[in-house]
C-alpha positions in Angstrom: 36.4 183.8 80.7 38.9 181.6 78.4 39.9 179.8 81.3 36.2 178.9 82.4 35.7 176.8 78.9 39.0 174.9 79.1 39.1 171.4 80.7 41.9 170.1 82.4 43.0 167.0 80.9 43.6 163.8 83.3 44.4 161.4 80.6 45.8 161.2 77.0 44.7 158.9 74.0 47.4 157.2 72.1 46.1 156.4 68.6 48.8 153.8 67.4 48.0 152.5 64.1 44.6 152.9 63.3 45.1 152.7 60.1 45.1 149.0 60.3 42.2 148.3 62.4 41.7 144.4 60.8 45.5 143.9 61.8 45.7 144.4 65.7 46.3 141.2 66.4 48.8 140.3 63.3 50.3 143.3 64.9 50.6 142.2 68.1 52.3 139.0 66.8 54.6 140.7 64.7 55.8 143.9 67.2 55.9 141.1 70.1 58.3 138.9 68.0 60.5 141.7 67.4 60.5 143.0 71.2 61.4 139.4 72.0 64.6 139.2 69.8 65.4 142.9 71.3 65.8 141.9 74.2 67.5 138.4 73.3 69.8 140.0 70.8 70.7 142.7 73.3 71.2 140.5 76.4 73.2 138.2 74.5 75.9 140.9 73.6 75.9 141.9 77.0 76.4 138.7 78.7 78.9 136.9 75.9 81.2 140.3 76.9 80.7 139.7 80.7 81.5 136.1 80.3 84.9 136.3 77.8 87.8 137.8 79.1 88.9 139.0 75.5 85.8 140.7 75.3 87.1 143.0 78.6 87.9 146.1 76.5 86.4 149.6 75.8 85.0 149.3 72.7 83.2 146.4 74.2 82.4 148.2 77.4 80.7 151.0 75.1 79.2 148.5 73.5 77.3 146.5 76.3 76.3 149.9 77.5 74.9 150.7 73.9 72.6 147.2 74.5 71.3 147.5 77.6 70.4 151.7 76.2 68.5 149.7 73.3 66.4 147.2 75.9 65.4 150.3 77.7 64.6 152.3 74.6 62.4 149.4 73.4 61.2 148.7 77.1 60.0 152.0 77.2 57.8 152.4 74.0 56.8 149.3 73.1 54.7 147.7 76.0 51.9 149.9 75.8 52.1 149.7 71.8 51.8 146.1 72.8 48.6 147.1 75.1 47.7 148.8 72.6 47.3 146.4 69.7 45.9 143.5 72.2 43.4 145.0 74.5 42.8 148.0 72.6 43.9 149.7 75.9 45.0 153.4 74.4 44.6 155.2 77.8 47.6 157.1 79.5 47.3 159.2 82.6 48.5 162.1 82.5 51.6 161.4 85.1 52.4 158.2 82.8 52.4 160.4 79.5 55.1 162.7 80.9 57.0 159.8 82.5 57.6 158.1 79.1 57.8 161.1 77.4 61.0 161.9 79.9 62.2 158.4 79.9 62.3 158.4 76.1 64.2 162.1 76.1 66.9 160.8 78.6 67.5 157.6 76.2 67.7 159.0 73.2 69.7 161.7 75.1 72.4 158.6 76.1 72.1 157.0 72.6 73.7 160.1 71.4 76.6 160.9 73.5 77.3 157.3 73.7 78.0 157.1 70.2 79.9 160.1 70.1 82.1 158.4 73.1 82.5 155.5 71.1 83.8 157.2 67.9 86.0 159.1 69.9 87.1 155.2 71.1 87.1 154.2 68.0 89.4 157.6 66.7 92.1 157.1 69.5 92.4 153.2 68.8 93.2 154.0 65.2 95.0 157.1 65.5 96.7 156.5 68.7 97.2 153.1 68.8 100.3 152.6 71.1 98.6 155.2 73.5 95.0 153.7 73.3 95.2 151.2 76.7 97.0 154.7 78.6 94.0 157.2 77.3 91.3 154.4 77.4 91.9 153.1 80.5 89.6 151.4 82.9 88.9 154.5 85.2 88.2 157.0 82.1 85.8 154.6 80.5 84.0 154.6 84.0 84.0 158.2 84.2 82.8 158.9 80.7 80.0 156.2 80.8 78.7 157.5 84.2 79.2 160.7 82.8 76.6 160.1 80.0 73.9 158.7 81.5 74.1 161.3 84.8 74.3 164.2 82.0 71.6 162.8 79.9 69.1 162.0 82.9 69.8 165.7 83.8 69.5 167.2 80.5 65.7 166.7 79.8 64.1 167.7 83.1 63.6 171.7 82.0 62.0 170.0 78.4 59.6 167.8 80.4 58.9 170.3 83.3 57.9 173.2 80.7 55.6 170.4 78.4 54.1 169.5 81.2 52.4 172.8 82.4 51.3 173.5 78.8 47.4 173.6 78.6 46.0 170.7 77.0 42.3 172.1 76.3 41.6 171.0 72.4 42.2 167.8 72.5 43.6 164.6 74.2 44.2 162.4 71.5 48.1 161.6 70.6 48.7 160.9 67.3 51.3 158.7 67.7 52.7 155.3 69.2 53.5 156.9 72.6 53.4 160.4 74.2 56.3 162.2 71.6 57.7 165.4 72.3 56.5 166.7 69.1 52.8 165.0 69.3 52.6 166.8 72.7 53.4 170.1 71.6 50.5 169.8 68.4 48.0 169.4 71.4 48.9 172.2 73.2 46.3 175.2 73.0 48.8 177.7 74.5 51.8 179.2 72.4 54.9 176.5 72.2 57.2 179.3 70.8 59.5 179.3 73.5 59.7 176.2 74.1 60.4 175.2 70.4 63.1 178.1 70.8 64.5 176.8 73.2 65.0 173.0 71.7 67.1 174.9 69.3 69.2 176.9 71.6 69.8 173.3 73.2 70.2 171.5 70.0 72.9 173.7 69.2 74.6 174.0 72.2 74.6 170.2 72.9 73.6 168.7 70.1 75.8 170.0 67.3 79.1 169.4 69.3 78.5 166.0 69.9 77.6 165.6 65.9 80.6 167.8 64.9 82.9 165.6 67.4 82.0 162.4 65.6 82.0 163.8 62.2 85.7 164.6 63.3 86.5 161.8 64.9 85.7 159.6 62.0 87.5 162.7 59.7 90.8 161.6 61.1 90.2 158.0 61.2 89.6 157.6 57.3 92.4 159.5 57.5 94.3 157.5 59.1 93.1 154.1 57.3 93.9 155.8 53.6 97.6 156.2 54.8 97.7 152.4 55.8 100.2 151.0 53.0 98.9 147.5 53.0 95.5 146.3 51.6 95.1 144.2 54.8 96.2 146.7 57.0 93.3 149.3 55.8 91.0 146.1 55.9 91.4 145.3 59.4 91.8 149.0 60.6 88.4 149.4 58.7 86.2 146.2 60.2 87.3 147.5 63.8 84.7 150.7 63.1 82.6 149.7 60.2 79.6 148.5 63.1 80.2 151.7 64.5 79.7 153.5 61.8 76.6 151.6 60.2 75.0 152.2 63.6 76.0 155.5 63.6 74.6 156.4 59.8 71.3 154.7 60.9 70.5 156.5 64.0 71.3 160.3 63.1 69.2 159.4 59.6 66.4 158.6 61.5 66.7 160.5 64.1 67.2 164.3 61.9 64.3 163.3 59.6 62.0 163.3 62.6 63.3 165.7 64.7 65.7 168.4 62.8 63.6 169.1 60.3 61.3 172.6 60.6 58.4 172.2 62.3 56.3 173.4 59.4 57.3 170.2 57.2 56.6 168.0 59.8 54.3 165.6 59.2 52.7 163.7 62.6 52.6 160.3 60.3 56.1 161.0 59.1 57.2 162.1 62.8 55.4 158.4 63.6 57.3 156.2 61.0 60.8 157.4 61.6 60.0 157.2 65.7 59.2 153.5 64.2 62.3 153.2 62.3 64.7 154.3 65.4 62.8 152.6 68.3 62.6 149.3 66.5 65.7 149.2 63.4 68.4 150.5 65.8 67.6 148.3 68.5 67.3 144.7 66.6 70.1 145.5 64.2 72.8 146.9 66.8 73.6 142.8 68.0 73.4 142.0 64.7 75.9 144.2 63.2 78.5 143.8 66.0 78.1 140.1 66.4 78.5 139.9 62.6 80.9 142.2 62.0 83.1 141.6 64.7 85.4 138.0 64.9 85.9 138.6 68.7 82.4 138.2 69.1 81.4 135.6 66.8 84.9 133.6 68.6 82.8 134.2 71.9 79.1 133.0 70.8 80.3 130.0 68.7 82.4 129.0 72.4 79.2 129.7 74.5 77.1 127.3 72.0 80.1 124.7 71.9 79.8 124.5 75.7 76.4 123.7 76.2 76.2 121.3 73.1 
């Protein structure tokens, strides 16, 4: 008889920001802008590295990979946030849902092991410096970055298969900027207990070595930097992961506030903000903080603009 007053949803209604109904278009403007210098930020990195020679390295390797992860974590999200705010378009089929919801698990899947590789890079060039070019050679930086993304396209089909055959019979209506893992789950009308068990389980078996990795990794290379006699020494030693590390300090912030903490203190319009925050303050400040930070790369960009004045 249950089963008889259920309807099968077909579609999904992403809310947005309501809040602001007078500000759509403002919105628009403003979210537009910043996809824009995403992308231009992003493909700049990407394309000063493939042009300089100097640039050939692994940290920069990780790095272009880290930019082109951001275009598609942006690329993902924000179009129909975009649709959204301009033609008031807040309809997702049901097919669409689950394919950005498994897009947006595999990248933010790649965003973390990708940092962990690159504090691991960052660990080896500091602690190991006369060994780094042997253990960071070419072949292993291949390996480890096809490694990555095969592992993190892999890693979120059982998440995305099991949310998909939840019943969706209360309500259609995503609070949220696009279809979250956590605003999915609010809507379901059957029991989510093993499947928010189970995001544990894999939290803690993937999850917590890659954080305890990179905790350690960066253990050893303060480490490493306080035994540096000189002043200058610990200075440069310290610029060559400071970017890193700012990144690093941003993402899992954002990321645990929305995601690690229990269920029953989380807040959909918290859970909203800090999906915000990590698909849009990530993304535009990752060029800025390695083209700023780093010498190599602001060499590379003041060349490129020198050439075509």
């Amino acid at each position: 008889m249950k089963e008889e007053n259920t309807t099968r949803v077909t579609e999904f209604i992403i809310l947005g920001f309501p809040e602001f109904p007078e500000l759509q278009i403002p919105l628009f403007l403003l979210f537009l802008l910043i996809y824009l210098t995403i992308l231009v930020g992003n493909l700049t990195i990407i394309t000063v590295t493939y042009l300089n020679p100097r640039l050939h390295t692994p940290m920069y390797f990780f790095l272009c990979n880290l930019s082109f992860l951001d275009i598609s974590y942006t690329s993902v999200t924000l179009p129909k946030l975009l649709d959204i705010f301009l033609r008031k378009s807040h309809g997702i089929s049901v097919y669409g849902c689950f394919t950005q919801l498994y897009s947006f698990l595999c990248l933010s899947c790649v965003e973390f092991v990708i940092i962990s590789v690159m504090a691991y890079d960052r660990y080896v060039a500091i602690c190991h410096p006369l060994r780094y070019t042997l253990i960071m050679n070419e072949r292993v930086c291949i390996l480890m970055a096809s490694g990555t993304w095969i592992f993190s396209f892999l890693e979120p089909v059982t998440h995305t298969f099991l949310v998909s055959h939840l019943s969706y019979c209360s309500s259609n209506v995503i609070n949220h900027f696009f279809c979250d893992f956590s605003g999915l789950l609010k809507l379901s009308c059957t029991s989510t207990f093993t499947l928010n068990c189970m995001t544990y389980v894999w939290s803690a078996i993937f999850g917590l070595p890659l954080c305890l990795s990179t905790v350690v990794s960066y253990i050893y290379i303060i480490s490493a930097i306080l035994r540096i006699r000189s002043v200058e020494g610990r200075r440069k030693a310290f610029s060559t992961c400071s970017s890193h590390l700012t990144v690093l300090i941003l993402f899992y912030g954002t990321m645990f506030c929305s995601y690690v903490r229990p269920t029953s203190m989380q807040s959909l319009d918290q859970n909203k903000l800090f999906a915000l925050l990590y698909n849009i303050l990530i993304p535009i400040f990752n060029p800025v903080i390695y083209s700023l930070k780093n010498r190599e790369v602001k060499g590379a960009l003041r060349k490129a603009f020198s050439r075509k004045l």
